[in-house]
Structures are given as structure tokens and as C-alpha cells.
VOGU-3710 file (C-alpha; in Angstrom, 3 decimals, decimal comma):
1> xxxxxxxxxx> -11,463/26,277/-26,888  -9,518/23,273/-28,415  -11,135/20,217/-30,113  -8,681/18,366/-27,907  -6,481/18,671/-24,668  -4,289/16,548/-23,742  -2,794/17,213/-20,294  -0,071/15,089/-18,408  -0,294/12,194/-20,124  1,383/8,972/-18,993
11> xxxxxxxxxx> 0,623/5,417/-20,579  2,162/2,146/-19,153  2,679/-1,620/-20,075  2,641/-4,435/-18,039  5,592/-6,665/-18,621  7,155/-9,431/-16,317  10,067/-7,041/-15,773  7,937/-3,816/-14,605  5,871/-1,035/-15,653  6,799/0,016/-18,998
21> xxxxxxxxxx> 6,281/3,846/-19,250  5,963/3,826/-22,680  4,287/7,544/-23,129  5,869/9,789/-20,008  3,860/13,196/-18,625  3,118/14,582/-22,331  0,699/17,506/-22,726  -0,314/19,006/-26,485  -3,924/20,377/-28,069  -5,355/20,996/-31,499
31> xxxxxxxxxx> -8,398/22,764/-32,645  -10,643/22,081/-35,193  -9,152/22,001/-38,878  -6,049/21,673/-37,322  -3,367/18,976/-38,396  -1,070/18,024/-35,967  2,064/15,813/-36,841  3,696/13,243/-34,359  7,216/12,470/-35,399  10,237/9,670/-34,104
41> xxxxxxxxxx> 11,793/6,855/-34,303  10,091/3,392/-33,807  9,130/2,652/-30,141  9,186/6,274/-28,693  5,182/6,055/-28,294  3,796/7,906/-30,725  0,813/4,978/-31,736  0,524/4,537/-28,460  -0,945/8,351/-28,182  -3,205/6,942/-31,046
51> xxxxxxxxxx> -4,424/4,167/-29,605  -5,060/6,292/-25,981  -7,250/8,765/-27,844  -9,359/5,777/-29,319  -9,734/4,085/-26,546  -7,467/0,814/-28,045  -5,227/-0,151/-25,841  -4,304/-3,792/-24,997  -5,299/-5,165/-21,819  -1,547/-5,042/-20,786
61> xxxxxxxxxx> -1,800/-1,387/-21,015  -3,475/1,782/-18,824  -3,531/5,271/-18,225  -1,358/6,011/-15,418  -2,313/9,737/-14,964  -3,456/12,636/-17,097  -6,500/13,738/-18,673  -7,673/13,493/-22,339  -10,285/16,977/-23,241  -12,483/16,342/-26,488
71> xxxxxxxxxx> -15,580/18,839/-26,678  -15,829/19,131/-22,433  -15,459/15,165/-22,331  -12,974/13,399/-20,550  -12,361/10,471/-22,495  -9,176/9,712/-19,777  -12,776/8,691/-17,551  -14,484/6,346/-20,213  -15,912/3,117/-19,621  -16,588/0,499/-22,852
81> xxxxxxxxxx> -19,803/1,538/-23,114  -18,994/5,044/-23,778  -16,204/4,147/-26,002  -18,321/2,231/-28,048  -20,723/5,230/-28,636  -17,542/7,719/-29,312  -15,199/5,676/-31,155  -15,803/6,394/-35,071  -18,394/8,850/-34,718  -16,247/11,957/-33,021
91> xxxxxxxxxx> -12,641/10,372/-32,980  -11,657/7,988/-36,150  -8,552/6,358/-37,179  -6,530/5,476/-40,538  -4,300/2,381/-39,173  -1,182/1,758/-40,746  -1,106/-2,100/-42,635  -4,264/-1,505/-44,609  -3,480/-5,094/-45,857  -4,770/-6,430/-42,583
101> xxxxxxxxxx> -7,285/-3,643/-41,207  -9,969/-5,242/-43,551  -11,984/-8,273/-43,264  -11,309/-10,161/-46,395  -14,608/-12,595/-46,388  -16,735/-9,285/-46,322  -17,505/-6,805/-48,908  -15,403/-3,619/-48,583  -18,848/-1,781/-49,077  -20,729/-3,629/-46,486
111> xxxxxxxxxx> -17,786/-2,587/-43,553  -18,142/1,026/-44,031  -21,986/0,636/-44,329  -21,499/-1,203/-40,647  -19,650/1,740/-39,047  -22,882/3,920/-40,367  -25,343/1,798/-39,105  -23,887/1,176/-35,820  -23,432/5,262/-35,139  -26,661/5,659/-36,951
121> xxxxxxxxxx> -29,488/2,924/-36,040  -32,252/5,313/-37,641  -30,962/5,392/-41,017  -32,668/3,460/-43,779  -30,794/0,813/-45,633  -30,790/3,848/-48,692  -29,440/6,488/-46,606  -26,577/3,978/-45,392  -25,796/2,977/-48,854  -25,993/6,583/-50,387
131> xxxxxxxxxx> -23,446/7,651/-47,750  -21,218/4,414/-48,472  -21,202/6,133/-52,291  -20,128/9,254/-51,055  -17,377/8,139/-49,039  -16,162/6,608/-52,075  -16,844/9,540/-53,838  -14,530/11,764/-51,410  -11,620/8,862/-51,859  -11,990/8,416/-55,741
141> xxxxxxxxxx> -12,918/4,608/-55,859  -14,984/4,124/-58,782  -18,775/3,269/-57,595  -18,426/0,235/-59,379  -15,362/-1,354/-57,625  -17,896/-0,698/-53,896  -19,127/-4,649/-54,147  -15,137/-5,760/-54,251  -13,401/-7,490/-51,722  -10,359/-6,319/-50,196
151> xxxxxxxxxx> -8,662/-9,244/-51,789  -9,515/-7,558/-55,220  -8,375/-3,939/-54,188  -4,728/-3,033/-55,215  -2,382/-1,410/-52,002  -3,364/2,143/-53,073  -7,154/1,132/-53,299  -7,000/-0,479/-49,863  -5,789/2,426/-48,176  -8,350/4,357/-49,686
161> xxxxxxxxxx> -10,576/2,144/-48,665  -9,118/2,783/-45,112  -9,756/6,516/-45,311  -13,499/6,011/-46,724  -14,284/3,799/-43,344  -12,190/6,412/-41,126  -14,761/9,322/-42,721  -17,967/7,530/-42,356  -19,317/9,140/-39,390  -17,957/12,108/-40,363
171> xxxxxxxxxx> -15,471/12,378/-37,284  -14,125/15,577/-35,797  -10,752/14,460/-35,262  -9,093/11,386/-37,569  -5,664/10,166/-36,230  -3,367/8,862/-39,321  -1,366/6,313/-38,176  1,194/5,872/-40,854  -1,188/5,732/-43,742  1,329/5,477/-46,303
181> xxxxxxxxxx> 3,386/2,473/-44,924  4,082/-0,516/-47,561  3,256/2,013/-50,790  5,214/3,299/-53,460  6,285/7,109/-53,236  3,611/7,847/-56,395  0,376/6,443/-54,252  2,156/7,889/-50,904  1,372/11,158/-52,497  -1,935/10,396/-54,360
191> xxxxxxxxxx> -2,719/9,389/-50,581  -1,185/12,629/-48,672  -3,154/14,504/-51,626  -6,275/12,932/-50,375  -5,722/13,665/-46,701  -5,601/16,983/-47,241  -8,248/17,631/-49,892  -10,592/15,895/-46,872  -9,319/18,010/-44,368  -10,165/21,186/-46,068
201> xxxxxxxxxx> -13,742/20,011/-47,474  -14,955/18,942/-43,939  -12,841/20,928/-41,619  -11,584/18,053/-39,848  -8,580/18,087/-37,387  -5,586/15,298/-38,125  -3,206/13,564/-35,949  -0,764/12,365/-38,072  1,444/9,859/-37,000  5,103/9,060/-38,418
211> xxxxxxxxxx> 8,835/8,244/-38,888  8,727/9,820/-42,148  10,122/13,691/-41,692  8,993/14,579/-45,124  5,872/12,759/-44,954  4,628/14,625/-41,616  6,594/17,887/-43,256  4,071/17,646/-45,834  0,754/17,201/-44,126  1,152/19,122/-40,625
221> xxxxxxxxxx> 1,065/22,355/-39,507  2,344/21,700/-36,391  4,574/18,934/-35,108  5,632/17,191/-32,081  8,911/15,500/-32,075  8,784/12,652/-29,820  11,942/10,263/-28,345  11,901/7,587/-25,349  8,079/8,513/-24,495  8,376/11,859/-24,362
231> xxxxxxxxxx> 7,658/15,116/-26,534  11,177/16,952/-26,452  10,353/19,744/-28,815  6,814/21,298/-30,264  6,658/24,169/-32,475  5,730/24,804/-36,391  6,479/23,137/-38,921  9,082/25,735/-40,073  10,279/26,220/-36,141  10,751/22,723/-36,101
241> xxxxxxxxxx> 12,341/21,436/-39,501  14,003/24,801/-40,248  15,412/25,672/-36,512  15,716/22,596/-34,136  16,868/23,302/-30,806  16,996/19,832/-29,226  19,851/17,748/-29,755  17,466/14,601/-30,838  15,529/16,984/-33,262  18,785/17,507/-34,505
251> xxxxxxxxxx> 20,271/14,214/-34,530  16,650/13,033/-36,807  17,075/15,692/-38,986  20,545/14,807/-39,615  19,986/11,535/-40,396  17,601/12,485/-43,292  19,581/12,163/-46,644  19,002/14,077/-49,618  20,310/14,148/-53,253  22,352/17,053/-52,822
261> xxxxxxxxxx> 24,113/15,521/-49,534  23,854/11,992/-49,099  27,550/11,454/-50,952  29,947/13,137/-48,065  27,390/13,592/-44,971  28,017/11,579/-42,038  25,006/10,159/-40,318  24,754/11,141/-36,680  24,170/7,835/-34,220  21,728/7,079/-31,567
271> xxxxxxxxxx> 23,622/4,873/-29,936  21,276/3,304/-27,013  17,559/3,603/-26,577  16,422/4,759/-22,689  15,528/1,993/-20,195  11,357/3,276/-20,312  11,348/0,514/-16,946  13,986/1,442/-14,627  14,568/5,409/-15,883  13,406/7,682/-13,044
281> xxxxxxxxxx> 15,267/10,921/-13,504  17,197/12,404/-15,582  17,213/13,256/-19,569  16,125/10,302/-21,412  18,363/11,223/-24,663  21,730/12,108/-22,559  23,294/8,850/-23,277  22,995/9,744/-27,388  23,438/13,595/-26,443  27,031/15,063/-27,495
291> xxxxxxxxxx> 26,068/18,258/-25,785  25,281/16,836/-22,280  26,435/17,745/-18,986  26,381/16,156/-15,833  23,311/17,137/-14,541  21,244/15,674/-17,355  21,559/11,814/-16,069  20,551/13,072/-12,150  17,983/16,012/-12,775  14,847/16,255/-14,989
301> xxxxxxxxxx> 14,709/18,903/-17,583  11,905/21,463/-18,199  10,361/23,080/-21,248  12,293/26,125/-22,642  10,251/28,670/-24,158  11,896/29,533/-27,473  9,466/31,192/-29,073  5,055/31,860/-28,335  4,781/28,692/-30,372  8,178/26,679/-30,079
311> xxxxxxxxxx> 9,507/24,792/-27,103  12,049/22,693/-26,459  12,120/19,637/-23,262  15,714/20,796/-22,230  17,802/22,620/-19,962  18,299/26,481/-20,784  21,967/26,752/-20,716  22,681/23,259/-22,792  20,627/24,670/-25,638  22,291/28,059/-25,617
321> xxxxx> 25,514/26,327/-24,941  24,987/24,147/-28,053  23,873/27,162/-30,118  26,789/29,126/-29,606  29,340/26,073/-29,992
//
């Protein structure tokens, strides 16, 4: 059975013009070990699946439908209460701006050893502390640098830092929500090194959030390419990067440069972003689509079955039509 099911899965905002459907009908699992890679441009909901799964969301925001499986548990049902007890313990999260995600008047030490004791009120104050050492242990931040304040932690050590709270509990399932933002390529992959390392030693599944194709190319197994809300293709890692079948997985992958070709290619352009209030039927990527037909801005496309493991959110004959053009 999978660590986690998510099944029809829509998220909405409030917002003096309407509903904002921000996350649209999605559906995707992973068991445990598992790493799992979100990928898109900015806006098309992917920390918004983050923030669902840890129970996060703004006040502005709710679940409009679906259901969220971890372990039997419907956390789609949760009240406060229960999120309190969950949160950190079986579901954790790396957030992106490590800059900000720390309390700078308190002792990095002391924040971690707050996550423990909260999760864990029968611990002694020597337990806590000998797990706060570990955690630093398992990120590489010298033992002596635990009494520090963030202030006093370089970028690289702050995201570490990040990652060490994110472990504490030992959670089942950590969602990475662009941990790499703001750092130079050299600690990006000192960081991504990291990720993994603590994957394999504690058999923990990853949700790793990003715009970064390389970045989530890198980490992830398996990736979901998201645009406008939606997931519009799922497959492997090589399905994915190496064979894209929809036109948006195409159109991102075109747009990544690289030494050999960034002198003569031509970007491809996404020219408008889908209205997520007033956008009822219909294709959300046919007005950027150069492969559309008529039928994509009246009726709703389907998942094509491309392979046991790859799909694609599109009509049959516009992929095959596009393949064979």
C-alpha cells in the first residue's frame, strides 16, 4: 500500500474576484523511500500541494474536494488538533527562504530541540539534546556551531539547519520545497548530496518541489509536471525528461539552455497563463499550445496511457498527431 494517496485533489483561494482554483482534480501516490519530484513554472500550484499535505494553508484557502491517504488516515478530514499531533512527526517540510524560516532571537539548537519535545513530552532534557546532536550529525554542522544563532549561520549552514529541524521527528514523508533557492550552484549540490544521503539512511519518502528541471532531474525518481493547477504528464524520470509527450512538457524542456545549445536555440514562449477563476472547460495550456485543435478550448481532456508508468493529461489523437508531425 502507498505511504500516500492523493486522490482528486482540488484546492481554492478566496479572492474578491472568485474562487481561485489554484490546484484542479490532481491524483498521484508514493511509497515509502520513494522521491517524488513536482516540476513548473511559478504559480501552477505546486507549494500549494505542499502546504495541503501539511496542513498550512492560509485562511483564504480550502480543500474543495478530494482525499489525502497517509498510513489509512485521511488527513483531507483533519481538524487543528490533529494537525498539531501529525505535523512534524509523520509529514515534515524543508521550506524554501531558509533566511526567514528561523527565529533569529532563539538558538538554532533550542528550535529543533522544541519540535522534539513537543512530539515527544516524555523525553528527558538529555535525550532531547542527544537527538539535537544527531540531527546535526546527519547534516554535517559541527557540534560546536549547535549554540549559534541563525544570524551567525552562513546560507548553506541555514539550510542545513532547515533539514536538521525537518528530520527531528524522524518523519515518514519530508516535502522539499525548493531547498536550494538563494544558494550558489556549489552548496545547491552539497545540499541535493545531503537529501539524498538522508533518504537512503532512514528510508524516507521526498516530495520535492521545483522550477529547477535539473535540480528535480537530480533528486527524483519520479516526476510530475505540473501547469495552470494541474498535473499534465507523470511518468519517470527518464519517460519524462528523455520522451515528453505533452506540448507544455515540451515547451519547459525547451526552454532549458545548455552549453552545447544556448548560442542558436530559440526559446519556445508561453505566451498567457490560464484564467484559474473563470476557466471551466477546456485545456488549460491551448492558448500556448501550437498543436491545438478546436476542441481543446470547449472539451476537457483525459489521461493517455503511454506507457504502465507514463501518462500524459491530453487528447489521444493531438499527441499522436504531434508525434508524427
Amino acid at each position: 500500500m502507498a505511504l500516500l494517496k492523493v486522490e482528486n485533489l482540488s484546492v481554492g483561494y478566496k479572492s474578491k474576484k472568485g474562487m481561485v482554483n489554484a490546484v484542479n482534480n490532481i491524483s498521484f501516490s508514493i511509497e515509502q523511500g520513494q522521491s517524488l519530484g513536482f516540476v513548473g513554472e511559478s504559480g501552477c500550484g505546486k507549494t500549494t500541494i505542499g502546504m495541503t499535505l501539511m496542513g498550512l494553508l492560509p485562511e483564504n484557502a480550502s480543500i474543495l474536494q478530494g482525499d489525502i491517504f497517509f498510513n489509512g488516515s485521511n488527513l483531507a478530514r483533519f481538524n487543528d488538533e490533529k494537525w498539531r499531533a501529525f505535523r512534524g512527526k509523520e509529514i515534515s517540510m524543508i521550506f524554501q527562504a531558509a533566511m526567514n524560516a528561523m527565529n533569529p532571537v532563539i538558538r538554532v539548537d533550542e528550535q529543533i530541540a522544541e519540535i522534539i519535545e513537543i512530539h515527544n513530552p516524555q523525553m528527558s532534557k538529555t535525550d532531547v539534546y542527544h537527538q539535537v546532536k544527531q540531527m546535526f550529525n546527519l547534516v554535517e554542522i559541527p557540534e560546536d556551531r549547535l549554540r549559534d544563532f541563525p544570524h551567525q549561520y552562513s546560507g548553506g549552514m541555514k539550510q542545513r539547519a532547515i533539514i536538521a529541524m525537518a528530520l527531528a521527528c524522524t518523519p515518514k514523508l519530508i516535502i522539499a520545497d525548493e531547498p536550494t533557492t538563494a544558494l550558489d550552484v556549489i552548496v545547491q549540490d552539497q545540499i541535493l548530496k545531503e537529501i539524498k544521503k538522508i533518504q537512503k539512511a532512514l528510508n524516507t519518502s521526498v516530495i520535492f518541489i521545483s522550477h529547477d528541471i535539473a535540480v528535480v532531474a537530480d533528486v527524483c525518481k519520479d516526476i510530475c509536471v505540473m501547469y495552470g493547477g494541474q498535473i499534465v504528464e507523470k511518468g519517470t524520470r527518464e519517460e519524462v525528461f528523455k520522451s515528453p509527450r505533452h506540448p507544455y512538457t515540451r515547451t519547459l524542456l525547451g526552454s532549458y539552455l545548455t552549453l552545447d545549445s544556448y548560442e542558436d536555440i530559440k526559446v519556445p514562449e508561453i505566451r498567457e497563463a490560464p484564467d484559474l477563476i473563470t476557466m471551466t472547460g477546456g485545456c488549460r495550456f491551448s492558448v500556448n499550445c501550437n498543436c491545438k485543435s478546436q476542441k481543446c478550448k470547449t472539451q476537457t481532456p483525459g489521461w493517455v496511457n503511454l506507457s504502465a508508468t507514463h501518462q500524459a493529461l491530453c487528447f489521444e489523437d493531438e499527441l499522436n498527431k504531434d508525434e508524427n508531425d
